[in-house]
C-alpha positions as CSV (number, residue, x, y, z in Angstrom):
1,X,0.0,0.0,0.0
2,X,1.0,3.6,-0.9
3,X,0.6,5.9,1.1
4,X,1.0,9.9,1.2
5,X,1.0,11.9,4.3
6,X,1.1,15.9,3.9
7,X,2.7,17.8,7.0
8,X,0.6,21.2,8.6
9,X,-1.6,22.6,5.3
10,X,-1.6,26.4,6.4
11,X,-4.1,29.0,5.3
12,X,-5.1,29.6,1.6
13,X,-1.5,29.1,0.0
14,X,-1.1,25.9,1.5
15,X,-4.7,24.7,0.8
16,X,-4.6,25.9,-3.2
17,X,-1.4,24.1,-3.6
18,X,-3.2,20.7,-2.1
19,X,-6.3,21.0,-4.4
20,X,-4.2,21.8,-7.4
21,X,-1.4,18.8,-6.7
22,X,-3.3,16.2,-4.9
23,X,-4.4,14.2,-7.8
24,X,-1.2,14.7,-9.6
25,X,0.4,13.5,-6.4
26,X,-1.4,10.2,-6.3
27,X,-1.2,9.1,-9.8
28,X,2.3,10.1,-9.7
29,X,3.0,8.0,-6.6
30,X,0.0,5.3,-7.0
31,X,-1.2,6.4,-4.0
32,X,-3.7,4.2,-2.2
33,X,-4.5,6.5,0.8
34,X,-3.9,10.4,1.2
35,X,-3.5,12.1,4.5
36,X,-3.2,15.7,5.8
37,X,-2.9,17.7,9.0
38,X,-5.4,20.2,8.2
39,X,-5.6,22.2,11.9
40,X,-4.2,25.3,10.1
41,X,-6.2,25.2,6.8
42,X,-8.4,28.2,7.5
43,X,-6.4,31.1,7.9
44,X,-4.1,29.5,9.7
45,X,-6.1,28.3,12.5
46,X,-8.8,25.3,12.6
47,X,-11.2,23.9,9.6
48,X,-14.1,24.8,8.3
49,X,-17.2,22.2,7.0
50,X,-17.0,23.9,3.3
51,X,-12.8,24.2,3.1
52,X,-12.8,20.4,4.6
53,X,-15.5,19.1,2.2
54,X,-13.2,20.8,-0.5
55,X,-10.5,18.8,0.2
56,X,-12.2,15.5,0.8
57,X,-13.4,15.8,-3.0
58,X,-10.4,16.4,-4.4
59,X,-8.8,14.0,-2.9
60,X,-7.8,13.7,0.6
61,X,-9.0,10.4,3.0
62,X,-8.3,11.3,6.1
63,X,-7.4,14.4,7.8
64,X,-5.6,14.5,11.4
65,X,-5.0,18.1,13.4
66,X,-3.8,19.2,16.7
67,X,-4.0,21.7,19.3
68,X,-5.6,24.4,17.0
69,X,-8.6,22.5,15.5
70,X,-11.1,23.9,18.0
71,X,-10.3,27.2,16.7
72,X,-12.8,27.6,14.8
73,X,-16.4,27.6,16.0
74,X,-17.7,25.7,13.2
75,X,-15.2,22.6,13.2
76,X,-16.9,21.7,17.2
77,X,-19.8,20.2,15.4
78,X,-18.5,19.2,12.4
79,X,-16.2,16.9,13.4
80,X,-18.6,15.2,15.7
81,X,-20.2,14.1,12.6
82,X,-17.5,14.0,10.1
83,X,-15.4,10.7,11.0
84,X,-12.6,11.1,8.5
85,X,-11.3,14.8,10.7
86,X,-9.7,13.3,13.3
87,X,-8.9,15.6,16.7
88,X,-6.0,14.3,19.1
89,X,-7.1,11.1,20.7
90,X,-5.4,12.0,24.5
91,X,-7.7,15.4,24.2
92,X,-10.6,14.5,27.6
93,X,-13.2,11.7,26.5
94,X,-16.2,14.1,26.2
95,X,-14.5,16.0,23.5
96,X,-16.5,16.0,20.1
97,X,-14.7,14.1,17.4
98,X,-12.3,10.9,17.4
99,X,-8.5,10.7,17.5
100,X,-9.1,7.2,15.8
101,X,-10.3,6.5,11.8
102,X,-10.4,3.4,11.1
103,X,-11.8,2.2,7.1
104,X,-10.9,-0.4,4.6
105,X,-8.6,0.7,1.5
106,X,-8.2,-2.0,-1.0
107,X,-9.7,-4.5,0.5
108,X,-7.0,-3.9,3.7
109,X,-7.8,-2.6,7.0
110,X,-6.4,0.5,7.9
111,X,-6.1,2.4,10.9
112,X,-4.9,6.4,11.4
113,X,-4.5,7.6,14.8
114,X,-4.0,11.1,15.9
115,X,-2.0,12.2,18.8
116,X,-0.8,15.3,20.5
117,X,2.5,15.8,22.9
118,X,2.5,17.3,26.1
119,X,5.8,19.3,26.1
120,X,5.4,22.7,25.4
121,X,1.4,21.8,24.5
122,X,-1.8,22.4,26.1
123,X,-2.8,19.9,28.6
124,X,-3.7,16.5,27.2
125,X,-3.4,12.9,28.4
126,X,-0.7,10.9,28.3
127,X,0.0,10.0,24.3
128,X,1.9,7.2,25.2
129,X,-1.1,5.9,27.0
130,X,-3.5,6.3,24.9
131,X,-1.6,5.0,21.8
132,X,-1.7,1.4,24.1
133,X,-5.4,1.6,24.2
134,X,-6.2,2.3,21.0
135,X,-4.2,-0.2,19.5
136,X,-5.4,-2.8,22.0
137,X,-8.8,-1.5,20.5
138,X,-7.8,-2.5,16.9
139,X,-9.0,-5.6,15.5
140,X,-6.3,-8.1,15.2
141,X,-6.4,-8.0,10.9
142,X,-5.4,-4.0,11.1
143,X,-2.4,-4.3,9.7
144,X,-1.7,-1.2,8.2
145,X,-1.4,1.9,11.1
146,X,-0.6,5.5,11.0
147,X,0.1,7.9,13.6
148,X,0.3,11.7,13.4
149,X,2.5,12.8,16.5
150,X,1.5,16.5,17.0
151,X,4.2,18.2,19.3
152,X,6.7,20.3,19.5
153,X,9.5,18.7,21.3
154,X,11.8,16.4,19.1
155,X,12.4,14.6,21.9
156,X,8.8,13.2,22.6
157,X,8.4,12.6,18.7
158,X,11.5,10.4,18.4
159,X,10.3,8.6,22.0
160,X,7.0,7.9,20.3
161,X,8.4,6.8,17.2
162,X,10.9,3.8,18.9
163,X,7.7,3.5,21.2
164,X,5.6,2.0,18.5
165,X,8.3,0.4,16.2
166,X,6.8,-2.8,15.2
167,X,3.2,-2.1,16.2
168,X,2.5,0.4,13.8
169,X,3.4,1.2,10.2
170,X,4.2,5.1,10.3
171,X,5.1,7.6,12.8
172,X,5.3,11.1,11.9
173,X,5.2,14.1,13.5
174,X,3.9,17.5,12.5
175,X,2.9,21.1,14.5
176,X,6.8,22.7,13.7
177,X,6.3,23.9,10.7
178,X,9.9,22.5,9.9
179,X,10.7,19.9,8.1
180,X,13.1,17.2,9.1
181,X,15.7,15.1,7.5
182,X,15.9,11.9,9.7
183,X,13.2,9.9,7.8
184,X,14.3,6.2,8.0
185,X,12.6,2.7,8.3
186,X,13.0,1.5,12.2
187,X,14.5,-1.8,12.6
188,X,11.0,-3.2,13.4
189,X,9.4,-1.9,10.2
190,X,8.1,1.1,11.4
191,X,8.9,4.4,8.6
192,X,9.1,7.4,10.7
193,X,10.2,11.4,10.4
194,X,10.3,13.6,13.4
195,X,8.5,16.5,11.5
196,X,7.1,16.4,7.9
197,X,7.3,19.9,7.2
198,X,4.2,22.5,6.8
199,X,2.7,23.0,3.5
200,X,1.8,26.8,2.7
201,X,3.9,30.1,2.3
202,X,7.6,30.3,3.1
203,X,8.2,33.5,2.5
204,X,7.0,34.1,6.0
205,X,7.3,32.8,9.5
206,X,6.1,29.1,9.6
207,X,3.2,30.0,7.1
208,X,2.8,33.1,8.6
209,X,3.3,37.1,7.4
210,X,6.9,37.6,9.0
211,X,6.7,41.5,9.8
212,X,3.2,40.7,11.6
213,X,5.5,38.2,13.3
214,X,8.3,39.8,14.1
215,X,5.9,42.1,15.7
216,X,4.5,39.5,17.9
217,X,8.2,39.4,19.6
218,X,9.2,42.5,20.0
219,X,6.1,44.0,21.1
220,X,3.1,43.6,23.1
221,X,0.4,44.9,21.4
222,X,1.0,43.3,18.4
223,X,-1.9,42.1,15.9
224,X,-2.8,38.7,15.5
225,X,-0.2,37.4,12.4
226,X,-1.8,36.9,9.2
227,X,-1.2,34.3,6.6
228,X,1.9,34.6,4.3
229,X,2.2,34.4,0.8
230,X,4.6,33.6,-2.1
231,X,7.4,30.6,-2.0
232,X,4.5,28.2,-1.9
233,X,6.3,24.2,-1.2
234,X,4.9,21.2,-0.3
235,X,5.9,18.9,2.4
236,X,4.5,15.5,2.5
237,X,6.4,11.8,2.7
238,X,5.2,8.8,1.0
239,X,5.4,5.8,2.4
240,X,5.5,1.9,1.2
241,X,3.7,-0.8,3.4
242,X,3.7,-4.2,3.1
243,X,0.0,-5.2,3.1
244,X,0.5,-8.3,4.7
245,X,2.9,-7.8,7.6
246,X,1.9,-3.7,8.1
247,X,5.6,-2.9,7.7
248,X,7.2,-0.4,6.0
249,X,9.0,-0.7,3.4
250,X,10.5,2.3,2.5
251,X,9.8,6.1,3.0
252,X,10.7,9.5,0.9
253,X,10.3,12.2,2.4
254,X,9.2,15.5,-0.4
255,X,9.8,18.9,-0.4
256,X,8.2,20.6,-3.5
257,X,8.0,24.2,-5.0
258,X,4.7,24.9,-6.1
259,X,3.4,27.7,-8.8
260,X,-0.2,28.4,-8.6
């Protein structure tokens, strides 16, 4: 199974350059299942129904977010009824949405699973945890299993990571905007990157305008940033898993300019 996994989509830039690619992306790399972190797709903060219905018909499965997905008023009762946005699983039980999808593609059952880290995060529960309990919950013919690892310490990511080497396919993290260069196949088969890398505008400050930035740390009364534009890339890895077995076989990590 091929599968393509796109790092933070942020605001419009980021989003134009996923409708436009995505289904030159798949047929490019037979992809059998495409996933993104959308938390930042509107504006930079949360999802809305019509952007995430957008998406889903161009051409994105599954979406996974993180600490900014309730941003947006809207996304509280979407995702209680949309089961392919996923929230952080270790957010508190009675919190609309699931941090678990779990669908059949090509015939094989396939699990994503979204996360969150607690370093330098908003409270949550503990990932590591929860991660044990949800893939206690999987039925045993799950072989294929992804995990989004939403944090900002490097450290957790890369704990997580040699955590679940073996019991799950992939384990990438996003939320840093930055991409990462360790992508390697773990010695028990699971493919793993520390961050993927944000899709959007780099002419700014992690998708953001950099003077509206800048402002935010030099001053306090600065504006809320707005979105960035220009330098548009796409950061996304794809990843080869055995059907069979659920291990990876191989993962490339991309890093793509992008002309509207």
């Amino acid at each position: 199974m091929k599968l393509l996994i796109l790092g933070d989509v942020v605001a419009k830039p980021g989003r134009q350059a996923v409708l436009e690619r995505i289904q030159d992306l798949r047929e490019q790399y037979a992809i059998d299942l495409a996933i993104m972190n959308a938390e930042n797709v509107a504006g930079g903060f949360s999802i809305t129904p019509v952007l995430a219905e957008e998406l889903f018909s161009e051409g994105i499965d599954v979406m996974t977010s993180g600490n900014h997905i309730f941003d947006k008023k809207e996304a509280v009762s979407y995702i209680a009824k949309q089961p392919r946005l996923l929230r952080p699983a270790n957010y508190p039980p009675n919190t609309p949405g699931s941090g678990l999808w779990v669908g059949v593609v090509n015939e094989i059952k396939t699990a994503v699973i979204n996360l969150m880290g607690r370093v330098f995060m908003p409270p949550a529960d503990d990932p590591f945890r929860v991660a044990d309990q949800l893939l206690e919950s999987l039925p045993g013919d799950t072989r294929v299993r992804i995990v989004d690892m939403h944090c900002e310490a490097t450290s957790e990511k890369v704990a997580m990571g040699w955590y679940l080497d073996g019991r799950v396919s992939v384990v990438v993290g996003t939320h840093t905007h930055v991409q990462t260069a360790d992508q390697r196949v773990l010695p028990n088969g699971t493919a793993y990157l520390t961050d993927i890398g944000m899709t959007g505008s780099y002419s700014g400050v992690i998708g953001m305008n950099k003077t509206d930035t800048i402002a935010r740390f030099t001053s306090v009364v600065a504006k809320r940033a707005d979105q960035a534009t220009g330098d548009v890339r796409i950061c996304a890895v794809v990843v080869d898993v055995d059907e069979t077995s659920g291990r990876a076989r191989h993962i490339e990590r991309l890093n793509l300019s992008h002309l509207s």
